[in-house]
Backbone bond lengths (Angstrom), bond angles and torsions (degrees), N, CA, C in turn:
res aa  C-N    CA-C-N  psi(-1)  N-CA   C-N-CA  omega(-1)  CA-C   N-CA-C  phi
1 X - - - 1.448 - - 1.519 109.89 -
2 X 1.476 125.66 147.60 1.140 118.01 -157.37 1.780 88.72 -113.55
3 X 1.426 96.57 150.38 1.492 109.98 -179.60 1.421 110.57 -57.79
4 X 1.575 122.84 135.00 1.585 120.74 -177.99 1.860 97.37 -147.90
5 X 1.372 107.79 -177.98 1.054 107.27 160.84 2.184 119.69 -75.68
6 X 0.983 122.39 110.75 1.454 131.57 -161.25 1.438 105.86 -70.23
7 X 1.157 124.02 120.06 1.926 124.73 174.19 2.174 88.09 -49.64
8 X 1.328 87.71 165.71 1.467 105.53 171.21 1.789 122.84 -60.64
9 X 1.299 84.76 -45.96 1.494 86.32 152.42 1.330 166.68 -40.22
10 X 1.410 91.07 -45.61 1.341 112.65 149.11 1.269 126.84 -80.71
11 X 0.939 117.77 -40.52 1.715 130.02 160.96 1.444 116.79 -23.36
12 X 1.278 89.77 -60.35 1.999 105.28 -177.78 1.529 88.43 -68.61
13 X 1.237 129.24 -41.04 1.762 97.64 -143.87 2.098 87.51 -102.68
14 X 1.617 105.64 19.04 1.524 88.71 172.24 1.696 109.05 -116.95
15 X 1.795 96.67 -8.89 1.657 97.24 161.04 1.392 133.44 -34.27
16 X 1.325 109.75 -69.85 1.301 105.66 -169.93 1.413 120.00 -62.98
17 X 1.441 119.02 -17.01 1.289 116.48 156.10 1.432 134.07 -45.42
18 X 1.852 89.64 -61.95 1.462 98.25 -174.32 1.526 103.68 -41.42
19 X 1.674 108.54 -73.65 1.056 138.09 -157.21 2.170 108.03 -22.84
20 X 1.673 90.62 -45.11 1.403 123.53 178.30 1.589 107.43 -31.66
21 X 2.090 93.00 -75.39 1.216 97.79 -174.32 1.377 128.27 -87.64
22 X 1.380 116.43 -2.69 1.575 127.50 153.98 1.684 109.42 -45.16
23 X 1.329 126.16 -52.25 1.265 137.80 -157.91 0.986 92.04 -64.54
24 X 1.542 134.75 -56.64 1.764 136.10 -138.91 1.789 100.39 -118.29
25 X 1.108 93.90 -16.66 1.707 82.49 159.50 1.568 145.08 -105.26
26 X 1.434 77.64 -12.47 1.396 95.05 166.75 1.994 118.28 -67.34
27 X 1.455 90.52 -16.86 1.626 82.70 -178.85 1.880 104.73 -106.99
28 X 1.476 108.83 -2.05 1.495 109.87 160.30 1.687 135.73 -48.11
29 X 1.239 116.03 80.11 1.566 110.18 165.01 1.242 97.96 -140.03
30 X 1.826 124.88 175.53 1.258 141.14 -179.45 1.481 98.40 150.65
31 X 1.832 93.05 171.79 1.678 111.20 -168.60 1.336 97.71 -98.30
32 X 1.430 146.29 121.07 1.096 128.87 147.24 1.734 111.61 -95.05
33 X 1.578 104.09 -177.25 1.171 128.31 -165.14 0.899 128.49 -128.12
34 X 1.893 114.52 93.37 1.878 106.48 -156.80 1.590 96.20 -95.11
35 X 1.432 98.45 139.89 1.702 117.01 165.95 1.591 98.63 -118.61
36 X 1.705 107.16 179.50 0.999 137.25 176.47 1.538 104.90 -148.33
37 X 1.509 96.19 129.95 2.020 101.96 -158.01 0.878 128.76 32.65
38 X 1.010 140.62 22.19 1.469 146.23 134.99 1.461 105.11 147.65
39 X 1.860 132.13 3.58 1.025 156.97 -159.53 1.525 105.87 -87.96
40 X 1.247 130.47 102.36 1.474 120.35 171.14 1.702 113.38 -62.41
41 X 1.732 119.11 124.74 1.095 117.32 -155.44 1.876 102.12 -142.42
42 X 1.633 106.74 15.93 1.387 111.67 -177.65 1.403 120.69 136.99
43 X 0.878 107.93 157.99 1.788 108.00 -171.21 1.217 104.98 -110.37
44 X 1.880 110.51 -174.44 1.224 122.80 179.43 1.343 111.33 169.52
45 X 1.255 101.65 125.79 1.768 133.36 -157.93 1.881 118.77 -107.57
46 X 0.985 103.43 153.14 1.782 91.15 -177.52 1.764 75.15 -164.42
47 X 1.654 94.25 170.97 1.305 112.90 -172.70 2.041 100.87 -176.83
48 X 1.426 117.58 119.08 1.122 122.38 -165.33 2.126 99.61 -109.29
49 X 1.056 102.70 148.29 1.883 118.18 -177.00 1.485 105.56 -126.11
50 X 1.035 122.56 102.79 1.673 122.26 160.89 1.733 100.10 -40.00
51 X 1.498 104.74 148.37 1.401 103.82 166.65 1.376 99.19 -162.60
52 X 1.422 111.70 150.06 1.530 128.24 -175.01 1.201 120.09 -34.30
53 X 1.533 125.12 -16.55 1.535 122.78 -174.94 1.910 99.86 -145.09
54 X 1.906 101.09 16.93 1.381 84.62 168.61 1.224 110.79 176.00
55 X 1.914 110.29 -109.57 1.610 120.11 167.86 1.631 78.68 -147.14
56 X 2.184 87.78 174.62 1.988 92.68 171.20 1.697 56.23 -148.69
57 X 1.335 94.62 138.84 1.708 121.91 162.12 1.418 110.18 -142.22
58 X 1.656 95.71 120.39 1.611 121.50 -155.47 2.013 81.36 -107.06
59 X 1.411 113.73 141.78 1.501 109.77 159.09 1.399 98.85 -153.01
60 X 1.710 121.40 166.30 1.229 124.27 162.27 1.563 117.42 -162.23
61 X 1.061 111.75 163.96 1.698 105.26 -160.15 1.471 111.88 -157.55
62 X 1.234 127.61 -179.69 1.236 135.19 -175.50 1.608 110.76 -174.18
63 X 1.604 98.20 142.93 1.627 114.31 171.32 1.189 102.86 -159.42
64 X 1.614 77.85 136.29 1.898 102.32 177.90 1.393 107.59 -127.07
65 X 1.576 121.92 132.17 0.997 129.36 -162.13 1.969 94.94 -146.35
66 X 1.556 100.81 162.64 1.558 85.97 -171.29 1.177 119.75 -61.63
67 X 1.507 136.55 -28.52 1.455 136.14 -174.11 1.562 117.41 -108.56
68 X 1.340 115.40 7.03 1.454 134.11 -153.93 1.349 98.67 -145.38
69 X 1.544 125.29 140.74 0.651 148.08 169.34 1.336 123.75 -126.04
70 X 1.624 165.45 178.36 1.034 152.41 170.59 1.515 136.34 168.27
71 X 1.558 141.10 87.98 1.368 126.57 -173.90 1.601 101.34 -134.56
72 X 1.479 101.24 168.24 1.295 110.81 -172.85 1.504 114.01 -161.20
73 X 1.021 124.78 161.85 1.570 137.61 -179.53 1.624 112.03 -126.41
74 X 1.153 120.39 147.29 1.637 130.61 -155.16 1.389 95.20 -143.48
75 X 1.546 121.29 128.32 1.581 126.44 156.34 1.352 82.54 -125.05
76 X 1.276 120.58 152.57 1.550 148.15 164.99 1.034 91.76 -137.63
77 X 1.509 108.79 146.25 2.097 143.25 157.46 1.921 82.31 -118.73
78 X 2.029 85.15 145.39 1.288 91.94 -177.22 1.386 87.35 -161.20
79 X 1.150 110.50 139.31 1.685 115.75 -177.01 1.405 118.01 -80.40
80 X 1.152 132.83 -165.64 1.448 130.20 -172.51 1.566 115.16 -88.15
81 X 1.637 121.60 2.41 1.165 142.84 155.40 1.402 127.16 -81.39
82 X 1.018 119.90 -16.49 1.795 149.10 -142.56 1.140 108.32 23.84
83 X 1.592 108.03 64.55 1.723 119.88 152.37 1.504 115.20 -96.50
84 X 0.967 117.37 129.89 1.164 125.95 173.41 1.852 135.11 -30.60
85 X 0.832 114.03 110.27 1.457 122.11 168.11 1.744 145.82 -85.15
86 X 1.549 88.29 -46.01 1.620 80.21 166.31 1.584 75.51 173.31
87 X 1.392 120.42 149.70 1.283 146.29 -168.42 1.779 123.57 -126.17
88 X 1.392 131.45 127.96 1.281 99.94 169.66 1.957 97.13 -142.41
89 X 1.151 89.63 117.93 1.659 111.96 -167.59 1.640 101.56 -96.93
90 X 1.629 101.69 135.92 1.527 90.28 -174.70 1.432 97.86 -156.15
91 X 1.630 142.76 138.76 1.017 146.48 -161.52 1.564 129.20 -164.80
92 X 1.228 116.60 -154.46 1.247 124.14 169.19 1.129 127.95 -164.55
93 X 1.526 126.51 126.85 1.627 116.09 -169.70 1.089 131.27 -118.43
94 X 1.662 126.87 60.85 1.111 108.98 -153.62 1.524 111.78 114.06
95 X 1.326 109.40 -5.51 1.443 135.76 -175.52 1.469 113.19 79.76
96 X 1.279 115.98 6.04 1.461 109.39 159.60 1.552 112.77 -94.68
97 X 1.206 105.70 136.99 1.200 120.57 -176.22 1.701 128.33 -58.37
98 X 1.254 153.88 135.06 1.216 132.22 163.69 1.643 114.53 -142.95
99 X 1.554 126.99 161.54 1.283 121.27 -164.00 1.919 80.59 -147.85
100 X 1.621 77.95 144.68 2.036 105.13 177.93 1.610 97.90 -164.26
101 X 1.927 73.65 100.38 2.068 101.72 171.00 0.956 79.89 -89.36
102 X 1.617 109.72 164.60 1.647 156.96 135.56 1.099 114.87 -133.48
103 X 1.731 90.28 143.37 1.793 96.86 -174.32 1.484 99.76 -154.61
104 X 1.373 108.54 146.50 1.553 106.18 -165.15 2.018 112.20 -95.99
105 X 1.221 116.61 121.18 1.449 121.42 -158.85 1.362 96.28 -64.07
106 X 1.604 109.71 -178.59 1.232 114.57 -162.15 1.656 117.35 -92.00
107 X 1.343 98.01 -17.13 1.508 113.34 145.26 1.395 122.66 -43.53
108 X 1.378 134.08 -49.04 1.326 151.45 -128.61 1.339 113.42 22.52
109 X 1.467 122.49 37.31 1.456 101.92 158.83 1.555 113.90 -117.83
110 X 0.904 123.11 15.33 1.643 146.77 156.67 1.249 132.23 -99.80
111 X 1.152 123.55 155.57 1.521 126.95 -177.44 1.933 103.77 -133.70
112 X 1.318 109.39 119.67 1.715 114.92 -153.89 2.028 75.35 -91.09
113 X 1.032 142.85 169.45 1.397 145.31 -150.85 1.828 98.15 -159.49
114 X 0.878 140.40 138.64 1.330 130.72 118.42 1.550 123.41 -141.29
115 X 1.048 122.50 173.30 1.174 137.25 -148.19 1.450 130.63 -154.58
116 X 1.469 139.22 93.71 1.086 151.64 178.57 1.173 138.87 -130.11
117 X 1.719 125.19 130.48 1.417 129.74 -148.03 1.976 96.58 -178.28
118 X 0.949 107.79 138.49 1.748 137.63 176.74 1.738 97.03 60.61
119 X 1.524 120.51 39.73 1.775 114.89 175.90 1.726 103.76 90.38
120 X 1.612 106.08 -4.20 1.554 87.02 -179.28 1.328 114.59 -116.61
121 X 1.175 130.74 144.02 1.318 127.18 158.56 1.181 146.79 -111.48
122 X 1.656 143.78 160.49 1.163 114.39 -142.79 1.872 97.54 -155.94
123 X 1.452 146.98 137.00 1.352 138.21 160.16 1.016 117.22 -118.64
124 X 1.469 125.03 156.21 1.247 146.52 -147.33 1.553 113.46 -159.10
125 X 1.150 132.58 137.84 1.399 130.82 162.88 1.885 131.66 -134.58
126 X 1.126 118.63 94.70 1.507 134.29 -160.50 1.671 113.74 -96.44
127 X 1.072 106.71 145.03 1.591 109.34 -165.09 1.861 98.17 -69.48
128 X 1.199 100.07 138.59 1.280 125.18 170.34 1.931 110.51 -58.39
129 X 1.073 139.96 109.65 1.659 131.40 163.34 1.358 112.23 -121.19
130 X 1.427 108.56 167.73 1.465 120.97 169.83 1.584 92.30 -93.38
131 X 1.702 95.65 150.10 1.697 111.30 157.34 1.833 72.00 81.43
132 X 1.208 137.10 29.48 1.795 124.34 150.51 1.312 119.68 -92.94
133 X 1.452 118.31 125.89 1.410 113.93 170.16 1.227 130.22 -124.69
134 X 1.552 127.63 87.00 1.142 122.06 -169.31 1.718 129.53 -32.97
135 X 1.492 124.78 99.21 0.891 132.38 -171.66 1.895 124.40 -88.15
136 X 1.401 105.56 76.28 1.533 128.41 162.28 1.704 102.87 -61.12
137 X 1.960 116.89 109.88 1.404 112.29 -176.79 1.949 95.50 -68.20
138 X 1.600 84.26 137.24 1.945 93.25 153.42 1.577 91.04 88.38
139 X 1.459 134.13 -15.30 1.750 127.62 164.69 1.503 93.29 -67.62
140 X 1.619 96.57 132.13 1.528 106.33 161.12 1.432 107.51 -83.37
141 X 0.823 132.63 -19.67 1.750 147.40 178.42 1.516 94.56 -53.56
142 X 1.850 134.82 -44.63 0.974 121.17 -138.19 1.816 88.34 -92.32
143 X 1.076 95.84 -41.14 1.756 134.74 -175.69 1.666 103.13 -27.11
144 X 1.721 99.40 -69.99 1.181 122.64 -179.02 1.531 117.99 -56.37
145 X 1.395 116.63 -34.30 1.214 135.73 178.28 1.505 106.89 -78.74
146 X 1.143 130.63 -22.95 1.467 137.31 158.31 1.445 118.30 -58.44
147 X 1.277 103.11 -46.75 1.340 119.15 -167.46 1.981 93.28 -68.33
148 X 1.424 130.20 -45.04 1.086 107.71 -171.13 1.289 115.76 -87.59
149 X 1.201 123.59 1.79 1.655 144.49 148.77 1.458 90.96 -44.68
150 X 1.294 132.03 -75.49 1.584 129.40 -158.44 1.075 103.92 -66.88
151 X 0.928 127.53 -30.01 1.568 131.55 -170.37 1.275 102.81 -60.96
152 X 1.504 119.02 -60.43 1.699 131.95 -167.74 1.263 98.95 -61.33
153 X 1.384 118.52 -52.09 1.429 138.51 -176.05 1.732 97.72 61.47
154 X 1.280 112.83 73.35 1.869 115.07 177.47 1.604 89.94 -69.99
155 X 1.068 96.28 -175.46 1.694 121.29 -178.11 1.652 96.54 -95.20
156 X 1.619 113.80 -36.96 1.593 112.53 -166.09 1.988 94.16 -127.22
157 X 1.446 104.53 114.37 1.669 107.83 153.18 1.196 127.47 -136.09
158 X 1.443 134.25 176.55 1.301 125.87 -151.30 1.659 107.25 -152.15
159 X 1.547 108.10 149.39 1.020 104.85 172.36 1.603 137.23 -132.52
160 X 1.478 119.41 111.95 1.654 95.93 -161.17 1.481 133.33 -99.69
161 X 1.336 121.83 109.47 1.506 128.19 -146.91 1.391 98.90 -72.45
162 X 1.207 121.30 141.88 1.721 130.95 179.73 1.541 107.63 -81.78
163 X 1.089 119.23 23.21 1.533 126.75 -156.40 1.559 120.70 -113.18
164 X 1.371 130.87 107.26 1.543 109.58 -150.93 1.138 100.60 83.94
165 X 1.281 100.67 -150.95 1.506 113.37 -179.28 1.297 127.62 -108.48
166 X 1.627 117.36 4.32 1.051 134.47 152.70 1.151 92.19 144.17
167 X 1.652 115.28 133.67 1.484 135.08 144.99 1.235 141.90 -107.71
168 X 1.633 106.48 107.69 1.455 97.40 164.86 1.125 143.16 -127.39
169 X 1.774 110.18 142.21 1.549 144.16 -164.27 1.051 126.45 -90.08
170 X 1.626 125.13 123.97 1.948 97.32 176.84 1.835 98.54 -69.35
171 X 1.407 83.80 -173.04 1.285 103.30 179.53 1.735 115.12 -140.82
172 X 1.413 110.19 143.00 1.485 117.60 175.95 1.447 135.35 -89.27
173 X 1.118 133.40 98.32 1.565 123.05 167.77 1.592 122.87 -50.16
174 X 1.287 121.27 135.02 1.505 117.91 179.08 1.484 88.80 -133.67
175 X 1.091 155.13 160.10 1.646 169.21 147.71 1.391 118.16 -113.52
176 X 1.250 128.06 106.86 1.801 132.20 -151.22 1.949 83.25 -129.98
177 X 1.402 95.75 147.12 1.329 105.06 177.14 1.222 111.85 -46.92
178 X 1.595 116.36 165.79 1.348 134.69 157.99 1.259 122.40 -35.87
179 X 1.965 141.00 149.03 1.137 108.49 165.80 1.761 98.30 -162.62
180 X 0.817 122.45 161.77 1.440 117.85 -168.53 1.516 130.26 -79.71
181 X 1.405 115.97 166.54 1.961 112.52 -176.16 1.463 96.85 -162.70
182 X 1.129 116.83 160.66 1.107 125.65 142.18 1.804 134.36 -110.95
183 X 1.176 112.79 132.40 1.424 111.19 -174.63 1.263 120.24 -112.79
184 X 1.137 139.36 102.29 1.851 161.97 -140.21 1.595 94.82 38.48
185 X 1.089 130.84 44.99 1.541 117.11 163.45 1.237 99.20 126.37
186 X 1.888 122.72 -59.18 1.543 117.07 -171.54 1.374 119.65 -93.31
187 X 1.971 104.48 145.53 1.222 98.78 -167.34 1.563 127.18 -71.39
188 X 1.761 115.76 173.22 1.703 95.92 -157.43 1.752 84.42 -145.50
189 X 1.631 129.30 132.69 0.935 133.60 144.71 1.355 131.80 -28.68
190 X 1.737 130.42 57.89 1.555 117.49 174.41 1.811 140.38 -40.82
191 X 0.415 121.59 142.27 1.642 132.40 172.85 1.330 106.94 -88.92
192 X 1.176 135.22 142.81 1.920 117.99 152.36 1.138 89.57 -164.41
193 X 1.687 91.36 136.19 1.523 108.48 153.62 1.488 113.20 -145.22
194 X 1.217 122.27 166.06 1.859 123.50 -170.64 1.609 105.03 -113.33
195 X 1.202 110.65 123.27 1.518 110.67 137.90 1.084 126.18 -111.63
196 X 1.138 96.63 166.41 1.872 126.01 -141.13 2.302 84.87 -117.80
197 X 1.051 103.59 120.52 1.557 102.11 164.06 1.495 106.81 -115.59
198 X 1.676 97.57 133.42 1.202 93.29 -175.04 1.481 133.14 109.80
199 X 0.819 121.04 151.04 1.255 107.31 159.40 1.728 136.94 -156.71
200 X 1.562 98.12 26.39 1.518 127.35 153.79 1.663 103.07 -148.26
201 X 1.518 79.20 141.17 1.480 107.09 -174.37 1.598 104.92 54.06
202 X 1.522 137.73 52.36 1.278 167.19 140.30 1.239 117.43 2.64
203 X 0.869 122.28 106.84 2.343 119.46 165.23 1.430 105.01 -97.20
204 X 0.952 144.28 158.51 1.399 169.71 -106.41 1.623 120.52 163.92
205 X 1.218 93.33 82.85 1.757 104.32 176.71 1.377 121.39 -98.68
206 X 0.938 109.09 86.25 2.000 130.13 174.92 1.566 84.05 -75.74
207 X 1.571 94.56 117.29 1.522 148.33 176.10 2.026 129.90 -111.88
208 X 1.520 95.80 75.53 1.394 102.20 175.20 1.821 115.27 -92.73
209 X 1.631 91.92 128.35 1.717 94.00 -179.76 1.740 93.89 -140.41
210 X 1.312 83.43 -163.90 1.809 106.87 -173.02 1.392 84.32 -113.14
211 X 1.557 122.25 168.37 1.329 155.82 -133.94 1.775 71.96 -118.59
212 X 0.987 152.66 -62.85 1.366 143.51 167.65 1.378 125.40 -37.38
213 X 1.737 111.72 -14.05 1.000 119.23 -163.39 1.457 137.49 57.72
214 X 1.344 120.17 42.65 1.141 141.00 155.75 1.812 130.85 -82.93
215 X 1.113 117.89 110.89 1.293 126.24 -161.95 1.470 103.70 -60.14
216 X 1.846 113.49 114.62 1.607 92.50 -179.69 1.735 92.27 -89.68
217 X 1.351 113.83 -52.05 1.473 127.90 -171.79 1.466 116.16 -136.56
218 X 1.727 112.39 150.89 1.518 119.03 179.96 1.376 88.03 -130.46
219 X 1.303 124.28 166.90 1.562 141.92 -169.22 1.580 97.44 -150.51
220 X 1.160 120.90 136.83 0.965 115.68 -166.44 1.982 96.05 -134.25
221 X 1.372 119.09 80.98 1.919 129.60 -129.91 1.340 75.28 -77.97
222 X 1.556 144.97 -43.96 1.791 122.21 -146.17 1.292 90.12 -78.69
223 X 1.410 132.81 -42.38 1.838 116.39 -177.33 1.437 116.88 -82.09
224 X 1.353 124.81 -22.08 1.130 145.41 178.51 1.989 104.30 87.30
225 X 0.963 122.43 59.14 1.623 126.67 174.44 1.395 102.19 -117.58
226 X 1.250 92.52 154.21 1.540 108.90 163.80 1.533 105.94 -142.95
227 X 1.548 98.60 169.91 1.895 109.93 178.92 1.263 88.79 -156.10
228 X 1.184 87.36 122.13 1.502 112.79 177.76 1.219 106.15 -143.20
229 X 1.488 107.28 129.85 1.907 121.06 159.80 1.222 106.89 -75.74
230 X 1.381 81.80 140.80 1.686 137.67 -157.14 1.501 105.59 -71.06
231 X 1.657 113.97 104.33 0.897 141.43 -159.02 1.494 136.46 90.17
232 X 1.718 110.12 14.87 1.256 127.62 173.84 1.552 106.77 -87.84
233 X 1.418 111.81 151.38 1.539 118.68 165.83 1.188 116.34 -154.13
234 X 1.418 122.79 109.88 1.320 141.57 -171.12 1.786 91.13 -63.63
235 X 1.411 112.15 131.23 1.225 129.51 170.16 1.924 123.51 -92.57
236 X 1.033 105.95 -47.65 1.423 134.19 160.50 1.207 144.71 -124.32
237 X 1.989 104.93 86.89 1.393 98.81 178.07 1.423 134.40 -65.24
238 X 1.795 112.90 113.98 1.237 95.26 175.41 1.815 122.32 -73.09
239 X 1.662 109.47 -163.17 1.283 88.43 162.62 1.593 111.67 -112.87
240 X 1.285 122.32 -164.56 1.614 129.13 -149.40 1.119 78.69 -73.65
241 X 1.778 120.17 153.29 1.236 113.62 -174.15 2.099 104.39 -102.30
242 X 1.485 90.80 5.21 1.528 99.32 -168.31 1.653 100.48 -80.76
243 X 1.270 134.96 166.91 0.693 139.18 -167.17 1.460 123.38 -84.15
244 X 0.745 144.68 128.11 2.392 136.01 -174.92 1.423 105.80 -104.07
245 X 1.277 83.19 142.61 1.793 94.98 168.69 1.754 114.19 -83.05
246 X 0.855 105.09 -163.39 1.544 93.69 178.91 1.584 129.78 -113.91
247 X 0.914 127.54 158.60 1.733 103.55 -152.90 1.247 102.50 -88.27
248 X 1.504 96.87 157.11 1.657 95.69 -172.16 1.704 87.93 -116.30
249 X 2.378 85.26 130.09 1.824 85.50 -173.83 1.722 116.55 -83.79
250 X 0.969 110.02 -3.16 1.778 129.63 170.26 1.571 85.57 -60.11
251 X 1.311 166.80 -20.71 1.757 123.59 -130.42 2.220 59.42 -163.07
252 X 1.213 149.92 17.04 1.878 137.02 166.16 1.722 99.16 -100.39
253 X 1.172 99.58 -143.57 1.201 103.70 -161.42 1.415 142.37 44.81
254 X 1.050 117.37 -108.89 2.081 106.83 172.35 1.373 96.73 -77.60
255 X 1.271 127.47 -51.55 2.052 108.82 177.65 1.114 121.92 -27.95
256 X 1.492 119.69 -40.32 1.472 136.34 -146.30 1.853 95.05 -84.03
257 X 1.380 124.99 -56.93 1.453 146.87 162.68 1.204 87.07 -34.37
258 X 1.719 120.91 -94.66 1.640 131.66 -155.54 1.806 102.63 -46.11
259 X 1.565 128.16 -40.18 1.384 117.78 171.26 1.493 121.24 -61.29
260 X 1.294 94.63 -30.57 2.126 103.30 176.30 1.417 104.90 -63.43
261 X 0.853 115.96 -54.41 1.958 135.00 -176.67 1.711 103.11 -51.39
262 X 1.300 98.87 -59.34 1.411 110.25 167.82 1.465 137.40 -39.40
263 X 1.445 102.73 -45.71 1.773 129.38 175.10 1.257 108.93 -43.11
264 X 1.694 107.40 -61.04 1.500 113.78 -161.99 1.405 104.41 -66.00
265 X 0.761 139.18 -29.96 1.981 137.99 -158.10 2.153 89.18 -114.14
266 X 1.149 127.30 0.69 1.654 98.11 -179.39 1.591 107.60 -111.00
267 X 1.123 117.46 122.30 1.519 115.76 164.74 1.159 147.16 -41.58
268 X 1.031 150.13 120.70 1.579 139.38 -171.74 1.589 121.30 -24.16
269 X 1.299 127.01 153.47 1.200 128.88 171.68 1.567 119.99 -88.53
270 X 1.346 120.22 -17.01 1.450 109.81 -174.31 1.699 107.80 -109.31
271 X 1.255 127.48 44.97 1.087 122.43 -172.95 1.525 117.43 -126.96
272 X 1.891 129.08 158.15 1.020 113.55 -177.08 1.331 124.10 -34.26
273 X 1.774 125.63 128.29 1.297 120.41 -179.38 1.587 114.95 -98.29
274 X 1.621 130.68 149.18 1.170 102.92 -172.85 1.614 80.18 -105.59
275 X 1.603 91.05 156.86 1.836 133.03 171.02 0.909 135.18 -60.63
């Protein structure tokens, strides 16, 4: 559903939500620790500010890998719903530089886009929704913001890839049992559930938090990464709680090897793209 002015009605019956995830995200920040197969390969930081008409969630991160290189900086505006407002993403890939504004039109049911990286530049304009979370791979900022997606669990959410000039994807809720961690030593009741972005050619974000909704860890299974704050330890991996098709034995065997081989050296898919 695209952002509008809301009858009263709706208003009341989307309060107690907001109100919900205002409470528990507002106290969301920490360092996590992105690996690849179990390889520590870079960090990534976020930090959220109450503000008179919302949140400002600042994050930034880095991964170095042998053929890859990669960092970036995150300002988000987010209203008192934590819908999106206007974004300004800024990084480097490889040591070329790239930048992806968003800014919300005067309509507010649009988002005006642009985008620039290697001398070129580029605009774009994508419908504005509730339950959207701009998805930067390896930001815990984006992660956390997923997590209160699951929480609400709408029927309709969305996701907008920093990639190009911006893509946007719905997105799937899955909710998988409870399962255990420990956090600096003592044990901690997990939450998890997966969304699914997309819905050709699919990523799979397994989403562990606290019942407060605090992001302990995201897994991100088609590249094989995770980010996890620093001092979390998943005790029991479950599996994706989303649903699988069934494998097709035409596309295993040596593919299956050459995609493993592949993992370690390819970069994330939702991240500044260069031009």
């Amino acid at each position: 559903m695209r952002l509008s002015v809301a009858p009263l009605v709706a208003f009341l019956l989307l309060a107690p939500v907001a109100a919900f995830g205002q409470a528990n995200f507002a106290a969301n920040s920490g360092h996590y620790v992105v690996s690849q197969g179990g390889k520590p390969v870079g960090t990534s930081d976020y930090s959220v500010q109450q503000t008179a008409n919302g949140f400002a969630v600042s994050s930034h991160g880095q991964v170095k890998l042998t053929k890859f290189s990669y960092d970036f900086h995150n300002s988000q505006r987010l209203d008192s719903s934590l819908n999106l407002v206007s974004n300004q993403l800024g990084g480097n890939v490889n040591g070329s530089a790239v930048t992806f504004e968003l800014n919300t039109d005067s309509t507010g049911k649009q988002f005006q886009i642009h985008v620039s990286g290697k001398g070129k530049q580029t605009q774009n304009t994508v419908d504005r929704h509730q339950n959207l979370v701009l998805l930067t791979d390896l930001d815990a900022s984006a992660y956390a913001l997923l997590v209160q997606v699951a929480m609400k669990d709408p029927a309709t959410s969305w996701a907008l890839l920093p990639k190009q000039d911006g893509v946007l994807v719905p997105t799937t809720v899955f909710h998988g049992p409870s399962v255990h961690g420990t956090l600096n030593g003592s044990q901690v009741d997990v939450q998890h559930a997966t969304i699914t972005v997309s819905s050709a050619n699919a990523i799979d974000v397994e989403l562990f938090y606290t019942q407060q909704g605090k992001l302990l860890e995201a897994d991100i299974t088609q590249q094989n990464f995770s980010v996890a704050l620093d001092g979390f330890k998943l005790l029991d991996h479950p599996q994706s709680a989303a649903p699988t098709a069934p494998p097709d034995k035409n596309k295993q065997g040596g593919q299956q090897q050459q995609q493993q081989q592949q993992q370690q050296q390819q970069p994330p898919q939702g991240m500044p793209q260069q031009q």
